[in-house]
N, C-alpha and C positions, 0 to 999 in steps of 0.2 A: 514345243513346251511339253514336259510332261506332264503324263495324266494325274488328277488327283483322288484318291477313294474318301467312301463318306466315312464319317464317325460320327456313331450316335450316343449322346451323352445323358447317362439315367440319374437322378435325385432322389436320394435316398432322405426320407424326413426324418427329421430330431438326429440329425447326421451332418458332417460338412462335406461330405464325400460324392464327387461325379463318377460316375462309372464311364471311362471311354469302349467302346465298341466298334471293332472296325476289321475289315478286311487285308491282311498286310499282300497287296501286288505291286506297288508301288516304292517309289524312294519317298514319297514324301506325303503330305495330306493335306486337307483343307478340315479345317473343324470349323464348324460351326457348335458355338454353346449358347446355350437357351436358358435361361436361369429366371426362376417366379418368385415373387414378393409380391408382399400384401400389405394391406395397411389396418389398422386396427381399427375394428367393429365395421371391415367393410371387406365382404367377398370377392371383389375386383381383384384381376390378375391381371400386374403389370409383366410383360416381357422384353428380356432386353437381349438383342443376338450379336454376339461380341466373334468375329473372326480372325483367324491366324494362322499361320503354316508352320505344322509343328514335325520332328521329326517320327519316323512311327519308329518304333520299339515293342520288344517284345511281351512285353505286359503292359497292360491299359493303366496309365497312371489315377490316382487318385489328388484332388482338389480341396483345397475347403472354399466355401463361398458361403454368401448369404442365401437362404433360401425360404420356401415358403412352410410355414411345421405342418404336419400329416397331410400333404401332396407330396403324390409321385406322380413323376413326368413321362408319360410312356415314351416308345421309339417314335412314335407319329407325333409327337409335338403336342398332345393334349396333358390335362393334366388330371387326377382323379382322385380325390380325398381317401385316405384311408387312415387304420385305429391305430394299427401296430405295425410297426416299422421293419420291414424285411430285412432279413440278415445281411452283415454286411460282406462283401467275398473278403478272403483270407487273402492277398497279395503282397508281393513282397515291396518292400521301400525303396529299391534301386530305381524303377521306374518313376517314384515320384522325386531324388535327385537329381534326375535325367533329364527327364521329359517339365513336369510339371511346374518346378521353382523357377528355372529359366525362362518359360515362357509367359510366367506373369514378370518377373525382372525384367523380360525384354517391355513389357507392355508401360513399366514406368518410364519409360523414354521422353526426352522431350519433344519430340513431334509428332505421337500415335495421338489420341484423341482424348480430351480429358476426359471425357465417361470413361473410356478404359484403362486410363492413371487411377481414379478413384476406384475403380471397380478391384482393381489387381492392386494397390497397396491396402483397400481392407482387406481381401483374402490374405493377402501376406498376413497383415496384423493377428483375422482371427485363427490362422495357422502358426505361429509364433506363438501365440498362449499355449501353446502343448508343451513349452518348457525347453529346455536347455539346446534339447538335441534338435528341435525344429529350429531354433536359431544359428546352430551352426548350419544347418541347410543353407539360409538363407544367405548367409554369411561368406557361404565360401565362393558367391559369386563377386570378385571384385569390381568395386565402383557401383556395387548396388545402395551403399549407404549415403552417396553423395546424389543419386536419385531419391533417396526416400525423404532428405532434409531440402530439395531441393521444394518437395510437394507441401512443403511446410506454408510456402506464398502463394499455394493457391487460391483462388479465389471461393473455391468450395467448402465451406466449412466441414461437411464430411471427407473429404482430400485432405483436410487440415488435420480434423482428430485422428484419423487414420495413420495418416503420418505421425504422428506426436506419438500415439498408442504404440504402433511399432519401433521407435526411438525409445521408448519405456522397458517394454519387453528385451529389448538390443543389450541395453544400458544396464540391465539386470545383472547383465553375464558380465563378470568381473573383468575377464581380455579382449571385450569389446569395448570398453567405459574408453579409454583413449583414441579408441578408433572414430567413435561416437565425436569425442571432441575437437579431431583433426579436419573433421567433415565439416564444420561449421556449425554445427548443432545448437552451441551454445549464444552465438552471433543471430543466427534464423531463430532461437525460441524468443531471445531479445524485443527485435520487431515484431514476433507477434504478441506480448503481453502487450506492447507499448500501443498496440489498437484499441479502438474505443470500444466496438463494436465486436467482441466475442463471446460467443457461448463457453455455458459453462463446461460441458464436456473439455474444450479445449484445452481451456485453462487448467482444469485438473490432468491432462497428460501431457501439458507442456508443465509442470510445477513434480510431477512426478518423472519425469526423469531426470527436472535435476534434481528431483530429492537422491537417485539413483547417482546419478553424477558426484553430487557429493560427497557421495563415499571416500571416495578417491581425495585423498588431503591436497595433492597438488591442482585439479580440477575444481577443488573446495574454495581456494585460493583465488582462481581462475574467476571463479562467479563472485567470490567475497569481491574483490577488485573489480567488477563490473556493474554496471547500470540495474541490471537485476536484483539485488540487495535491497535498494530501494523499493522495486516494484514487489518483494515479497514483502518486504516490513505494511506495503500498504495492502497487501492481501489479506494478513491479520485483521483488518475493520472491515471484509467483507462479511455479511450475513451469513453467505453457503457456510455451514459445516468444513464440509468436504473441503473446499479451497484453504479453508483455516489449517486441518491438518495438515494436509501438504506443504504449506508453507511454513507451518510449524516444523514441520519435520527437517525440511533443505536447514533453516534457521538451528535447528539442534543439531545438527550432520556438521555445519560449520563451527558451531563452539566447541566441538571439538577438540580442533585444533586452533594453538594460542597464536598462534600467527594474523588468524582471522578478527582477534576480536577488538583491535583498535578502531576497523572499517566500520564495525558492526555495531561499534558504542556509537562513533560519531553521524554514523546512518539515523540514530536514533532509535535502535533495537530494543531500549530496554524497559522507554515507558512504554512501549506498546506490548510485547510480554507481561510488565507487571498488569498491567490494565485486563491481560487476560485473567491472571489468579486472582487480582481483587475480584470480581465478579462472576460468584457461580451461577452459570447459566444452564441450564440442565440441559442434558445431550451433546457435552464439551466436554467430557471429561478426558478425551484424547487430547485435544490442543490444550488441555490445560495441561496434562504431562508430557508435554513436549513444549510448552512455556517455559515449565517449571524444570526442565533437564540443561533446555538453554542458559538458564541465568546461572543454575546450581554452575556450570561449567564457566560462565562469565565471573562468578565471584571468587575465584581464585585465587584471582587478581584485585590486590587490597581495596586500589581506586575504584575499580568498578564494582567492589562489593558497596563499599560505601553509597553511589549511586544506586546500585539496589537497595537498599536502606532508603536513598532521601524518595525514592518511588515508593514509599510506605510498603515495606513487606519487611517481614523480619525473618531473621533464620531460627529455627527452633532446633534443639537437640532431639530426636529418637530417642526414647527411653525405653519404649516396650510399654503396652499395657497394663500389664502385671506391675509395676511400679506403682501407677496409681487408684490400686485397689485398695492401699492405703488410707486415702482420703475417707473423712468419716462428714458427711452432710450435716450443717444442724437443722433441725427440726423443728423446734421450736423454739422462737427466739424473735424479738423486734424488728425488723428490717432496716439496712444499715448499708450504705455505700462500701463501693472497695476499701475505701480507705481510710473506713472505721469510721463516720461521721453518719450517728445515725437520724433517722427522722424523728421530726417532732410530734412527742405523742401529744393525743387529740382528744378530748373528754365525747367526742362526740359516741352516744353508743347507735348500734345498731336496732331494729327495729326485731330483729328474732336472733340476735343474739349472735350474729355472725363474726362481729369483732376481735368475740372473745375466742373464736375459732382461728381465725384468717387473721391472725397479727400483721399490722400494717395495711389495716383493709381503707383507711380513710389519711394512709401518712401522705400520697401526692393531692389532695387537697391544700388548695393554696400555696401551692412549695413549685418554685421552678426550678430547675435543675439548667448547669450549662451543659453546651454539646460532650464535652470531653466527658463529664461526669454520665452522662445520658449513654456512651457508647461503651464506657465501662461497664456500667450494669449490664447492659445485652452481652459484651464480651463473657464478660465473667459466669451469666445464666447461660450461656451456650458452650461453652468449656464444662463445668461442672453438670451441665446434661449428658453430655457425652464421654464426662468421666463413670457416671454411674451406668450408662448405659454398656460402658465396656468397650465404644467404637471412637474411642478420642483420637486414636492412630492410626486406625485397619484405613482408613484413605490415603493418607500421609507412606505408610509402607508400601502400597502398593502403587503408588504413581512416584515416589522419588525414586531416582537412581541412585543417589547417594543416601549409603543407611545412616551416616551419622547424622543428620539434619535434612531439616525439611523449609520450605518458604511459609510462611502465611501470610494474610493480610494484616496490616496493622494491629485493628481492633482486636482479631482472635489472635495472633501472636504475643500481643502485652499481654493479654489475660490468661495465655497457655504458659510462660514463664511464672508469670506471679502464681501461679496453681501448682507449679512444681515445686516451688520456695515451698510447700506445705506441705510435700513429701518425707515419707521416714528415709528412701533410698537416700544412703551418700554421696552417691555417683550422680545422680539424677542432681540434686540440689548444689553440687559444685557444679554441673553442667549448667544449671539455667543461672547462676549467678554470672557465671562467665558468660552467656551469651549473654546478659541483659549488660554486661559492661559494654562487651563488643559492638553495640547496637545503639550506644550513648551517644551521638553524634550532631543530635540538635536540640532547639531548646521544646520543641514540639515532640516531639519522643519522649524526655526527660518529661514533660510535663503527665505525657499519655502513662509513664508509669508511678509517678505520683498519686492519680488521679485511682489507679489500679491496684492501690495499695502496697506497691513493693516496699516502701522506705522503712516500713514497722517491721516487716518481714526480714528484711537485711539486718536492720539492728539488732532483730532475736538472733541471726546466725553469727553475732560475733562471740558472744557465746558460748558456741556452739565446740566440742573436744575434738574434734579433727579441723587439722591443720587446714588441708587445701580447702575444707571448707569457707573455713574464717579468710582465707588469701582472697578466694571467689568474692565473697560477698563484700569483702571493704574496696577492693577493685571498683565492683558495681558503686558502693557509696563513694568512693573521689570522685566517681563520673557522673556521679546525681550531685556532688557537693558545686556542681559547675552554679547551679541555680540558687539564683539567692532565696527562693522557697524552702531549699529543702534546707539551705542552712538556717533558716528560723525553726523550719523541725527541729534540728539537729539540739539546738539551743534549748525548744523545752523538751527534748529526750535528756537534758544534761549528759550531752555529749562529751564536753570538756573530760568530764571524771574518767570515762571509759579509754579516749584515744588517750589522755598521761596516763593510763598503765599500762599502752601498748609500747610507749615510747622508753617508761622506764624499766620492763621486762627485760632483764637480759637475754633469757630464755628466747626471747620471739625473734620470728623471722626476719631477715635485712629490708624483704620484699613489704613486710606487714607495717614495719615501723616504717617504711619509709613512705607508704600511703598514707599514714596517721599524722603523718607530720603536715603530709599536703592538704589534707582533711581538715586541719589544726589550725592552718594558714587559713584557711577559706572562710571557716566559720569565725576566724578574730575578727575578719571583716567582708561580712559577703556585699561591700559595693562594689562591684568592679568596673574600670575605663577599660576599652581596649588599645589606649595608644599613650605613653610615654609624655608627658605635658610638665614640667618647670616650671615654676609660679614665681620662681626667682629670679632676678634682673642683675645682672654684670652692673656693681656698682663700683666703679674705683678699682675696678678689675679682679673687685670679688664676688663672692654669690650667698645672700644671708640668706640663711636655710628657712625655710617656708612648716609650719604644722601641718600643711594641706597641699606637702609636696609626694610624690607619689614614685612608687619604683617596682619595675616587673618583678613577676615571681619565675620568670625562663619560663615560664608555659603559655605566655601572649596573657596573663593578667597582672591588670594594675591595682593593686592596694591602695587604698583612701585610709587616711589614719582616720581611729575609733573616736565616736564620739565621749563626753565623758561618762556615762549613763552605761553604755556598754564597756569599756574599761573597765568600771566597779562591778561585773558582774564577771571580766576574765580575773579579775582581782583574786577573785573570791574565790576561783576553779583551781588558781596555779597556784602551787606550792615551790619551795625552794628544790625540792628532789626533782620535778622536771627540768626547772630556770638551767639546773646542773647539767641533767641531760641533754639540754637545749644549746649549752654551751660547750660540752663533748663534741655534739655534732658537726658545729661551727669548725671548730677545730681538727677535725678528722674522718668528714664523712665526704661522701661524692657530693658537688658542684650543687645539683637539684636542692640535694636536703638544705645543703648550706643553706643555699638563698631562703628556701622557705624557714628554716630555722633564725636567720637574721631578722627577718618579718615579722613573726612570733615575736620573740625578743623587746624589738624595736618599741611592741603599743606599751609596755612595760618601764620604759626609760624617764615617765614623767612621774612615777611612784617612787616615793623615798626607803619602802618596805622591799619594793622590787631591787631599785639600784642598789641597796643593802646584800640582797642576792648575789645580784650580776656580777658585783666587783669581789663578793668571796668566792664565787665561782670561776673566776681568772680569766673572768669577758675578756681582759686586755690580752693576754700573750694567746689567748684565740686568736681574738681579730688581727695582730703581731703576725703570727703565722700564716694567715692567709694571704697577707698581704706579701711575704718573701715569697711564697710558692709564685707568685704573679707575677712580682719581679725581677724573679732570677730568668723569665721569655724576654730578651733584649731584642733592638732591632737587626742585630749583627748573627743572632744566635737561629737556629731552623726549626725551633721549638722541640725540640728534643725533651724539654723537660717539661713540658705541658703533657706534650705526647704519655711523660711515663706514667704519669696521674689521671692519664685518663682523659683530660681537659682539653676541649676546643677554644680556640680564641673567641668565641662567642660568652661560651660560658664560663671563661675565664673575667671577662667584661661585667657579666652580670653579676658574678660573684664579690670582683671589688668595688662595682656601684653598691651592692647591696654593707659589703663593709664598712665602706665610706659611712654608707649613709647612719647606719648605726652607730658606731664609733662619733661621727659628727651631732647624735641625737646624748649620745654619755657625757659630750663636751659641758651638756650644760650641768651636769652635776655640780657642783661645789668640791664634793668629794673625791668625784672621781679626777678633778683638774690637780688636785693636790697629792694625788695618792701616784699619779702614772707619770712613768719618765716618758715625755713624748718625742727625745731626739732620735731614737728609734722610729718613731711612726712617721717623722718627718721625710728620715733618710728612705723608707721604702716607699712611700707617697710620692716620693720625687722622680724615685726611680719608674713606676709604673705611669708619670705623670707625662715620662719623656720615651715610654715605651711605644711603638710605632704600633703592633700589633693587637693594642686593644682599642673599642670603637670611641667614638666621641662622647659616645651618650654615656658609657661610662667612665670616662674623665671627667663630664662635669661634676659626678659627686668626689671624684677627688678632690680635682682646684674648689670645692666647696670646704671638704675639709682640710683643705692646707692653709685656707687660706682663716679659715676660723682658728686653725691651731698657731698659725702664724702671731696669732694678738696673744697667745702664750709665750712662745719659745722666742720670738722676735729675729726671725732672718730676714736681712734686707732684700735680696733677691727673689725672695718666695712671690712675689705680687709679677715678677718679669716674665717668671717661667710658665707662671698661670697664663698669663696671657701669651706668651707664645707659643706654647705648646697646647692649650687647650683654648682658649677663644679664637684666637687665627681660626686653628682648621675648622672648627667649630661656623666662623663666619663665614667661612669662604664656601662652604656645603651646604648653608641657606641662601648664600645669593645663587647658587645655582637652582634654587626651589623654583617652579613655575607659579607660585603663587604671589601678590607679590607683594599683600603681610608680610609675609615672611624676608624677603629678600628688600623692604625696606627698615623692617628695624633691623636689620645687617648692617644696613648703609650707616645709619644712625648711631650702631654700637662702635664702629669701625672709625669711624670720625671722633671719638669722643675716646677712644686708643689712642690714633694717633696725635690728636690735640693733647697728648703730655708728655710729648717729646722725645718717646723709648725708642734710640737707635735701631735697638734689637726687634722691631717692629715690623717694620720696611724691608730690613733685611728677610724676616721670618716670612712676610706677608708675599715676597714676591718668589721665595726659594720654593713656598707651598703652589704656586701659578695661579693666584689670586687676582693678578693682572687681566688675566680675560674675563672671567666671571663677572669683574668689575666695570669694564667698560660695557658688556652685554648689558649690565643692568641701566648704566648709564644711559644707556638708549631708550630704556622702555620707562625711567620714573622721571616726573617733575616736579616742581615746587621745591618745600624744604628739603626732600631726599635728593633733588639734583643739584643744590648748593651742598649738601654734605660729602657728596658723588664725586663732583669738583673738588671739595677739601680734601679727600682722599688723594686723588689722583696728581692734586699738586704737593703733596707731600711724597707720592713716590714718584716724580719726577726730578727733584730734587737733589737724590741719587743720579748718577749720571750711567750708570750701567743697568737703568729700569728703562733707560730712554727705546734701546730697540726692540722690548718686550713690550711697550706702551704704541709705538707704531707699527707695531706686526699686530695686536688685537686690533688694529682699526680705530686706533683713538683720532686720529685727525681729521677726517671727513666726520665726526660726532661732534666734535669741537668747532668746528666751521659752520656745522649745522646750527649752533646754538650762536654763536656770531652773529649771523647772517638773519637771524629772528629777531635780534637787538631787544631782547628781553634781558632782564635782571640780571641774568647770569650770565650775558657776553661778555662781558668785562675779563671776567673770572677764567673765562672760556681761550680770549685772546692772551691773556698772561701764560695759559700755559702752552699754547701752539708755540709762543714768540721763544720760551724755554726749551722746546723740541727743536734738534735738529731739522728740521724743514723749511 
């Protein structure tokens, strides 16, 4: 065996450096290393003697290690406190390539001892903090990195952070980030978050590498798609600081890129982000801008902006300070809610006179205010503090990434837009009109800036001599006019006068009128349904038009006709120069206006002054016209001429319910019955009545109006075509409803069809596949609906070519079923089996 020489190893304090010493006679050595630590507020030295056979080489390498500060370790093994730190020797680096990296590498092995695994991956770790070139050291030993994540399951939590620590440093250096992830890195941090039982050191250098990690967009991916997503979203409600940022950060490192943030919505990222900004917490102002760089990057994406919206934040425009130096405070004056409702003054005086100082010293006496009103005023006194202070944006600039906009919370984002409405900037003031449109999306918002005072503010900027300003701000009102609130504003701002001069402006924008028209429609009648509802009943296979029938506007609202009370008051607004322009529109604008313009129109039809109007304004070859445009989309044709107009079959549908419905509201004129040739309105009514491609819902107000113009012009057929073209499918798409309202007066209207005899019925009823629907329902109703069920079904039996469409839906075992119960209806039941083939 060869001999071994000694080597004495010296500790340099406030240093990471061993000095080896040794005699070179030998091939090889025996080291022994001696290394002291202490513990705090206690002068015990622990030592710990770690052995190894290292090669010797020509210069004594240099270590880092932990050690104990101002002791030096003599050659004989003691140790001796000293002040200042001996110089370190000048040697060169190839011995610590050499000699030094390798032999703690070798020491991470899996069968040396774990004191010497923890011992030699902290050394690694706090030699790696020296930056780039220490980690290529380490690095260029291969398969050292599948030992250092392997120390990740140790049971030592110093083994652990150590590991994780050096994984950090690794993962730093951009052409290690892959290497890091091939090793299992990502798989081993996994199971250790997923422990119940970790310190926090851990957790923060298991969360920072993969904030490191994430850099890397395919690696970003890698952990968006993994179990960890989750365990960072839950990291965010830990208390530590420290853990918040990190995980904020992996979370920002991901939104990124847009591939990640489907994962990262339905992870539920985003109320816990917002949850950060709502709540300033003092000593967060890092996780809060890395909250806030996450979302800014998620809202890019329309849907998930909207969801940051219903998480109460708003986005605000950047304007720059200097804009609103603008603002002029008032000073003295009565105190007064945002939204100009001020308090009630109070005789009570003060005892020295303070009242007459402090206006509004005794207005919340007695006065209760609700929440909304209550967070307005806080809103609004802490915005206008920090306008005057000059710092309303110096936060906002320096924690957004993106300069055009910033997040706030609810309360300070209402109250920071409606403060901008009172700016002189033009840019500023089209910027926040637009974002408060943008931001209109529920009825809780809408109300939050009601409350904030925007609605008075809007109405001065229509006004206002630039254009995109006046766009901005009516934007913002069609998107307040959703609320039946504001259109009671709207009503005593005598709104009516302002939108007919936007409408009858030639001058104005396509964009501006045709918000004014929607604006128009809302306030004739701000009751709105959200669902499509007939009050009228198929009599005789017609449909007598209801007052308190109801027809969307294409934007999901339903109009309720005006009462009389409000009538007399758009009476009084509209003049024959709109009625005109009201009926241009009809006649030659986009689909949208149309409908809303028909709407309009429509509460006007029961005034002898109005229809006076409407028919010198050439209502009829309007509504003529609209009706051919509909007509000439056949079931044969691929819509080509829908396409050139612009027009989808939706809103081609909505367009001629809404014709209909008007046209069938002029019927009752006197005047107008006598003045219009209706064999025109006939021939296109028929045509669109048998056209495939528009819905049911808007065929019913045709066969409404065919069949009421029919008691004019007197065509025999017009009562056949209604019902087979529009009540069939009409029926056969409520028995298939799951409800079973519904799909029993089906049955009922369906019976009381076929009980008068129309050939063309049966035929129509079975060619639409009405036959299964039919016997499905059969099964599920009884009593009257299954004797009607049965009259149905033995009238298209009848037909001898419905026979093998009545026994492929399963009618026979239904019909045996009700046989064999020998109830009322077996009789009925056996007649028709004994008629089937079987």
């Amino acid at each position: 065996m060869a001999s071994m020489s000694t080597i004495n190893l010296n500790l340099y304090p406030n240093s990471s450096l061993i000095r080896c010493q040794h005699q070179r006679k030998h091939h090889a050595c025996h080291v022994h290393l001696r290394t002291a630590s202490d513990r705090k507020g206690s002068s015990d030295v622990k030592h710990t003697t770690v052995s190894w056979i290292v090669p010797i080489t020509s210069h004594p390498p240099f270590v880092h290690i932990r050690h104990r500060r101002n002791c030096v370790e003599n050659y004989d093994g003691t140790s001796v406190p000293t002040e200042v730190d001996p110089p370190l020797p000048n040697l060169g680096k190839s011995s610590l390539e050499d000699s030094y990296i390798g032999v703690f590498i070798q020491m991470l092995g899996l069968y040396n001892d774990p004191l010497d695994r923890e011992q030699a991956v902290t050394t690694l770790w706090k030699y790696a903090l020296g930056g780039k070139q220490c980690v290529d050291n380490i690095m260029k030993f291969s398969g050292c990195i599948n030992l250092i994540v392997n120390l990740l399951k140790s049971d030592s939590p110093f083994s652990c952070e150590a590991a994780a620590g050096l994984l950090q440093s690794i993962s730093s250096v951009d052409i290690y980030r892959k290497t890091v992830e091939q090793s299992g890195a990502i798989e081993e941090i996994t199971a250790v978050l997923l422990q119940t039982t970790l310190t926090l050191e851990i957790i923060e250098r298991c969360v920072f590498t993969l904030n490191n990690l994430s850099v890397d967009e395919e690696l970003g991916v890698k952990i968006a798609k993994s179990d960890l997503l989750h365990m960072l979203i839950k990291l965010l409600d830990r208390e530590e600081v420290k853990v918040k940022e990190s995980a904020g950060g992996v979370l920002a490192n991901l939104a990124l890129n847009r591939c990640n943030h489907n994962a990262m919505v339905e992870a539920g990222v985003i109320p816990m982000l917002a949850k950060l900004l709502k709540y300033d917490v003092e000593g967060q102002s890092v996780v809060r801008k890395k909250a806030k760089n996450a979302l800014m990057e998620l809202s890019k994406d329309e849907f998930y902006k909207i969801l940051i919206i219903e998480a109460d934040l708003m986005f605000v425009p950047i304007i720059g300070a200097e804009a609103y130096k603008s603002l002029r405070p008032i000073t003295h004056s009565w105190p007064s809610l945002p939204d100009g409702t001020e308090f009630k003054r109070t005789p009570t005086p003060s005892r020295y006179g303070a009242s007459e100082l402090l206006l509004g010293l005794h207005a919340r006496e007695n006065s209760e205010l609700e929440e909304a009103k209550m967070k307005a005023v806080v809103g609004r006194s802490r915005q206008q503090f920090l306008a005057r202070i000059g710092a309303i944006e110096s936060v906002e600039v320096e924690s957004s990434a993106n300069e055009q906009q910033t997040l706030l919370p609810l309360i300070d984002g209402v109250s920071r837009l409606v403060l901008m409405l009172e700016l002189e900037d033009i840019s500023a003031i089209s910027k926040a009109a637009r974002s408060i449109s943008d931001v209109l999306i529920s009825e809780e918002i809408r109300r939050a800036f009601i409350v904030a005072g925007a609605v008075p503010r809007l109405l001065q900027l229509l006004d206002h001599n630039d254009n995109a300003v006046r766009e901005s701000a009516i934007s913002a009102i069609e998107k307040l006019s959703v609320s039946p609130e504001v259109c009671q504003i709207f009503k005593e701002e005598n709104m009516f006068t302002l939108l007919s001069s936007f409408i009858k402006n030639v001058g104005i924008s396509q964009g501006i009128k045709e918000k004014a028209v929607n604006i128009l429609a809302r306030i004739s009648n701000p009751e709105k349904v959200r669902n499509v509802e007939f009050d009228d009943k198929l009599i005789n296979g017609s449909r007598n038009l209801s007052r308190n029938s109801q027809i969307t506007d294409g934007m999901g609202d339903t109009f309720v006709a005006l009462s009389p009370s409000q009538t007399m008051v758009m009476e009084k607004m509209i003049d024959s120069d709109i009625i005109s322009c009201l009926v241009q529109i009809i006649k030659s604008s986009s689909p949208n206006l149309q409908i809303k313009a028909a709407s309009i129109l429509e509460h006007f039809t029961s005034s002898d002054v109005h229809l006076s109007a409407l028919i010198g304004a050439g209502l009829d070859s309007a509504l003529l016209s609209v009706l051919q445009k509909t007509s000439s989309m056949s079931d044969t044709e691929d819509g080509n001429e829908m396409e050139k107009h612009g027009d989808s079959n939706e809103e081609a549908g909505l367009v001629i319910a809404s014709a209909s419905r008007l046209l069938a509201k002029m019927m009752n004129s006197y005047v107008f019955r006598h003045k219009t040739n209706f064999i025109p309105f006939v021939r296109e009514l028929r045509k669109n009545l048998k056209n495939g491609k528009l819905t049911h819902n808007s065929k019913e107000w045709v066969a409404t109006c065919l069949v009421k113009m029919n008691l004019i012009v007197g065509f025999d057929d017009i009562d056949v075509e209604v019902v087979v073209y529009e009540a069939i499918p009409r029926l056969i798409m409520q028995m298939k409803s799951p409800y079973s309202d519904t799909y029993e007066s089906a049955i009922f209207e369906l019976k009381d069809i076929f009980s008068r005899g129309i050939g063309e019925c049966s035929i129509a009823f079975s060619a639409a596949g009405g036959i299964f629907p039919l016997v499905e329902v059969i099964k599920k109703i009884r009593g009257p609906a299954l004797e009607s069920g049965l009259a149905v079904l033995c009238e298209l039996s009848k037909n001898n070519e419905n026979h093998t469409a009545i026994i492929a839906a399963g009618a026979v075992p239904v019909l045996k079923r009700i046989v064999n119960s020998e109830g009322s209806h077996s009789n009925k039941a056996l007649h028709l089996i004994k008629m089937l083939p079987v």
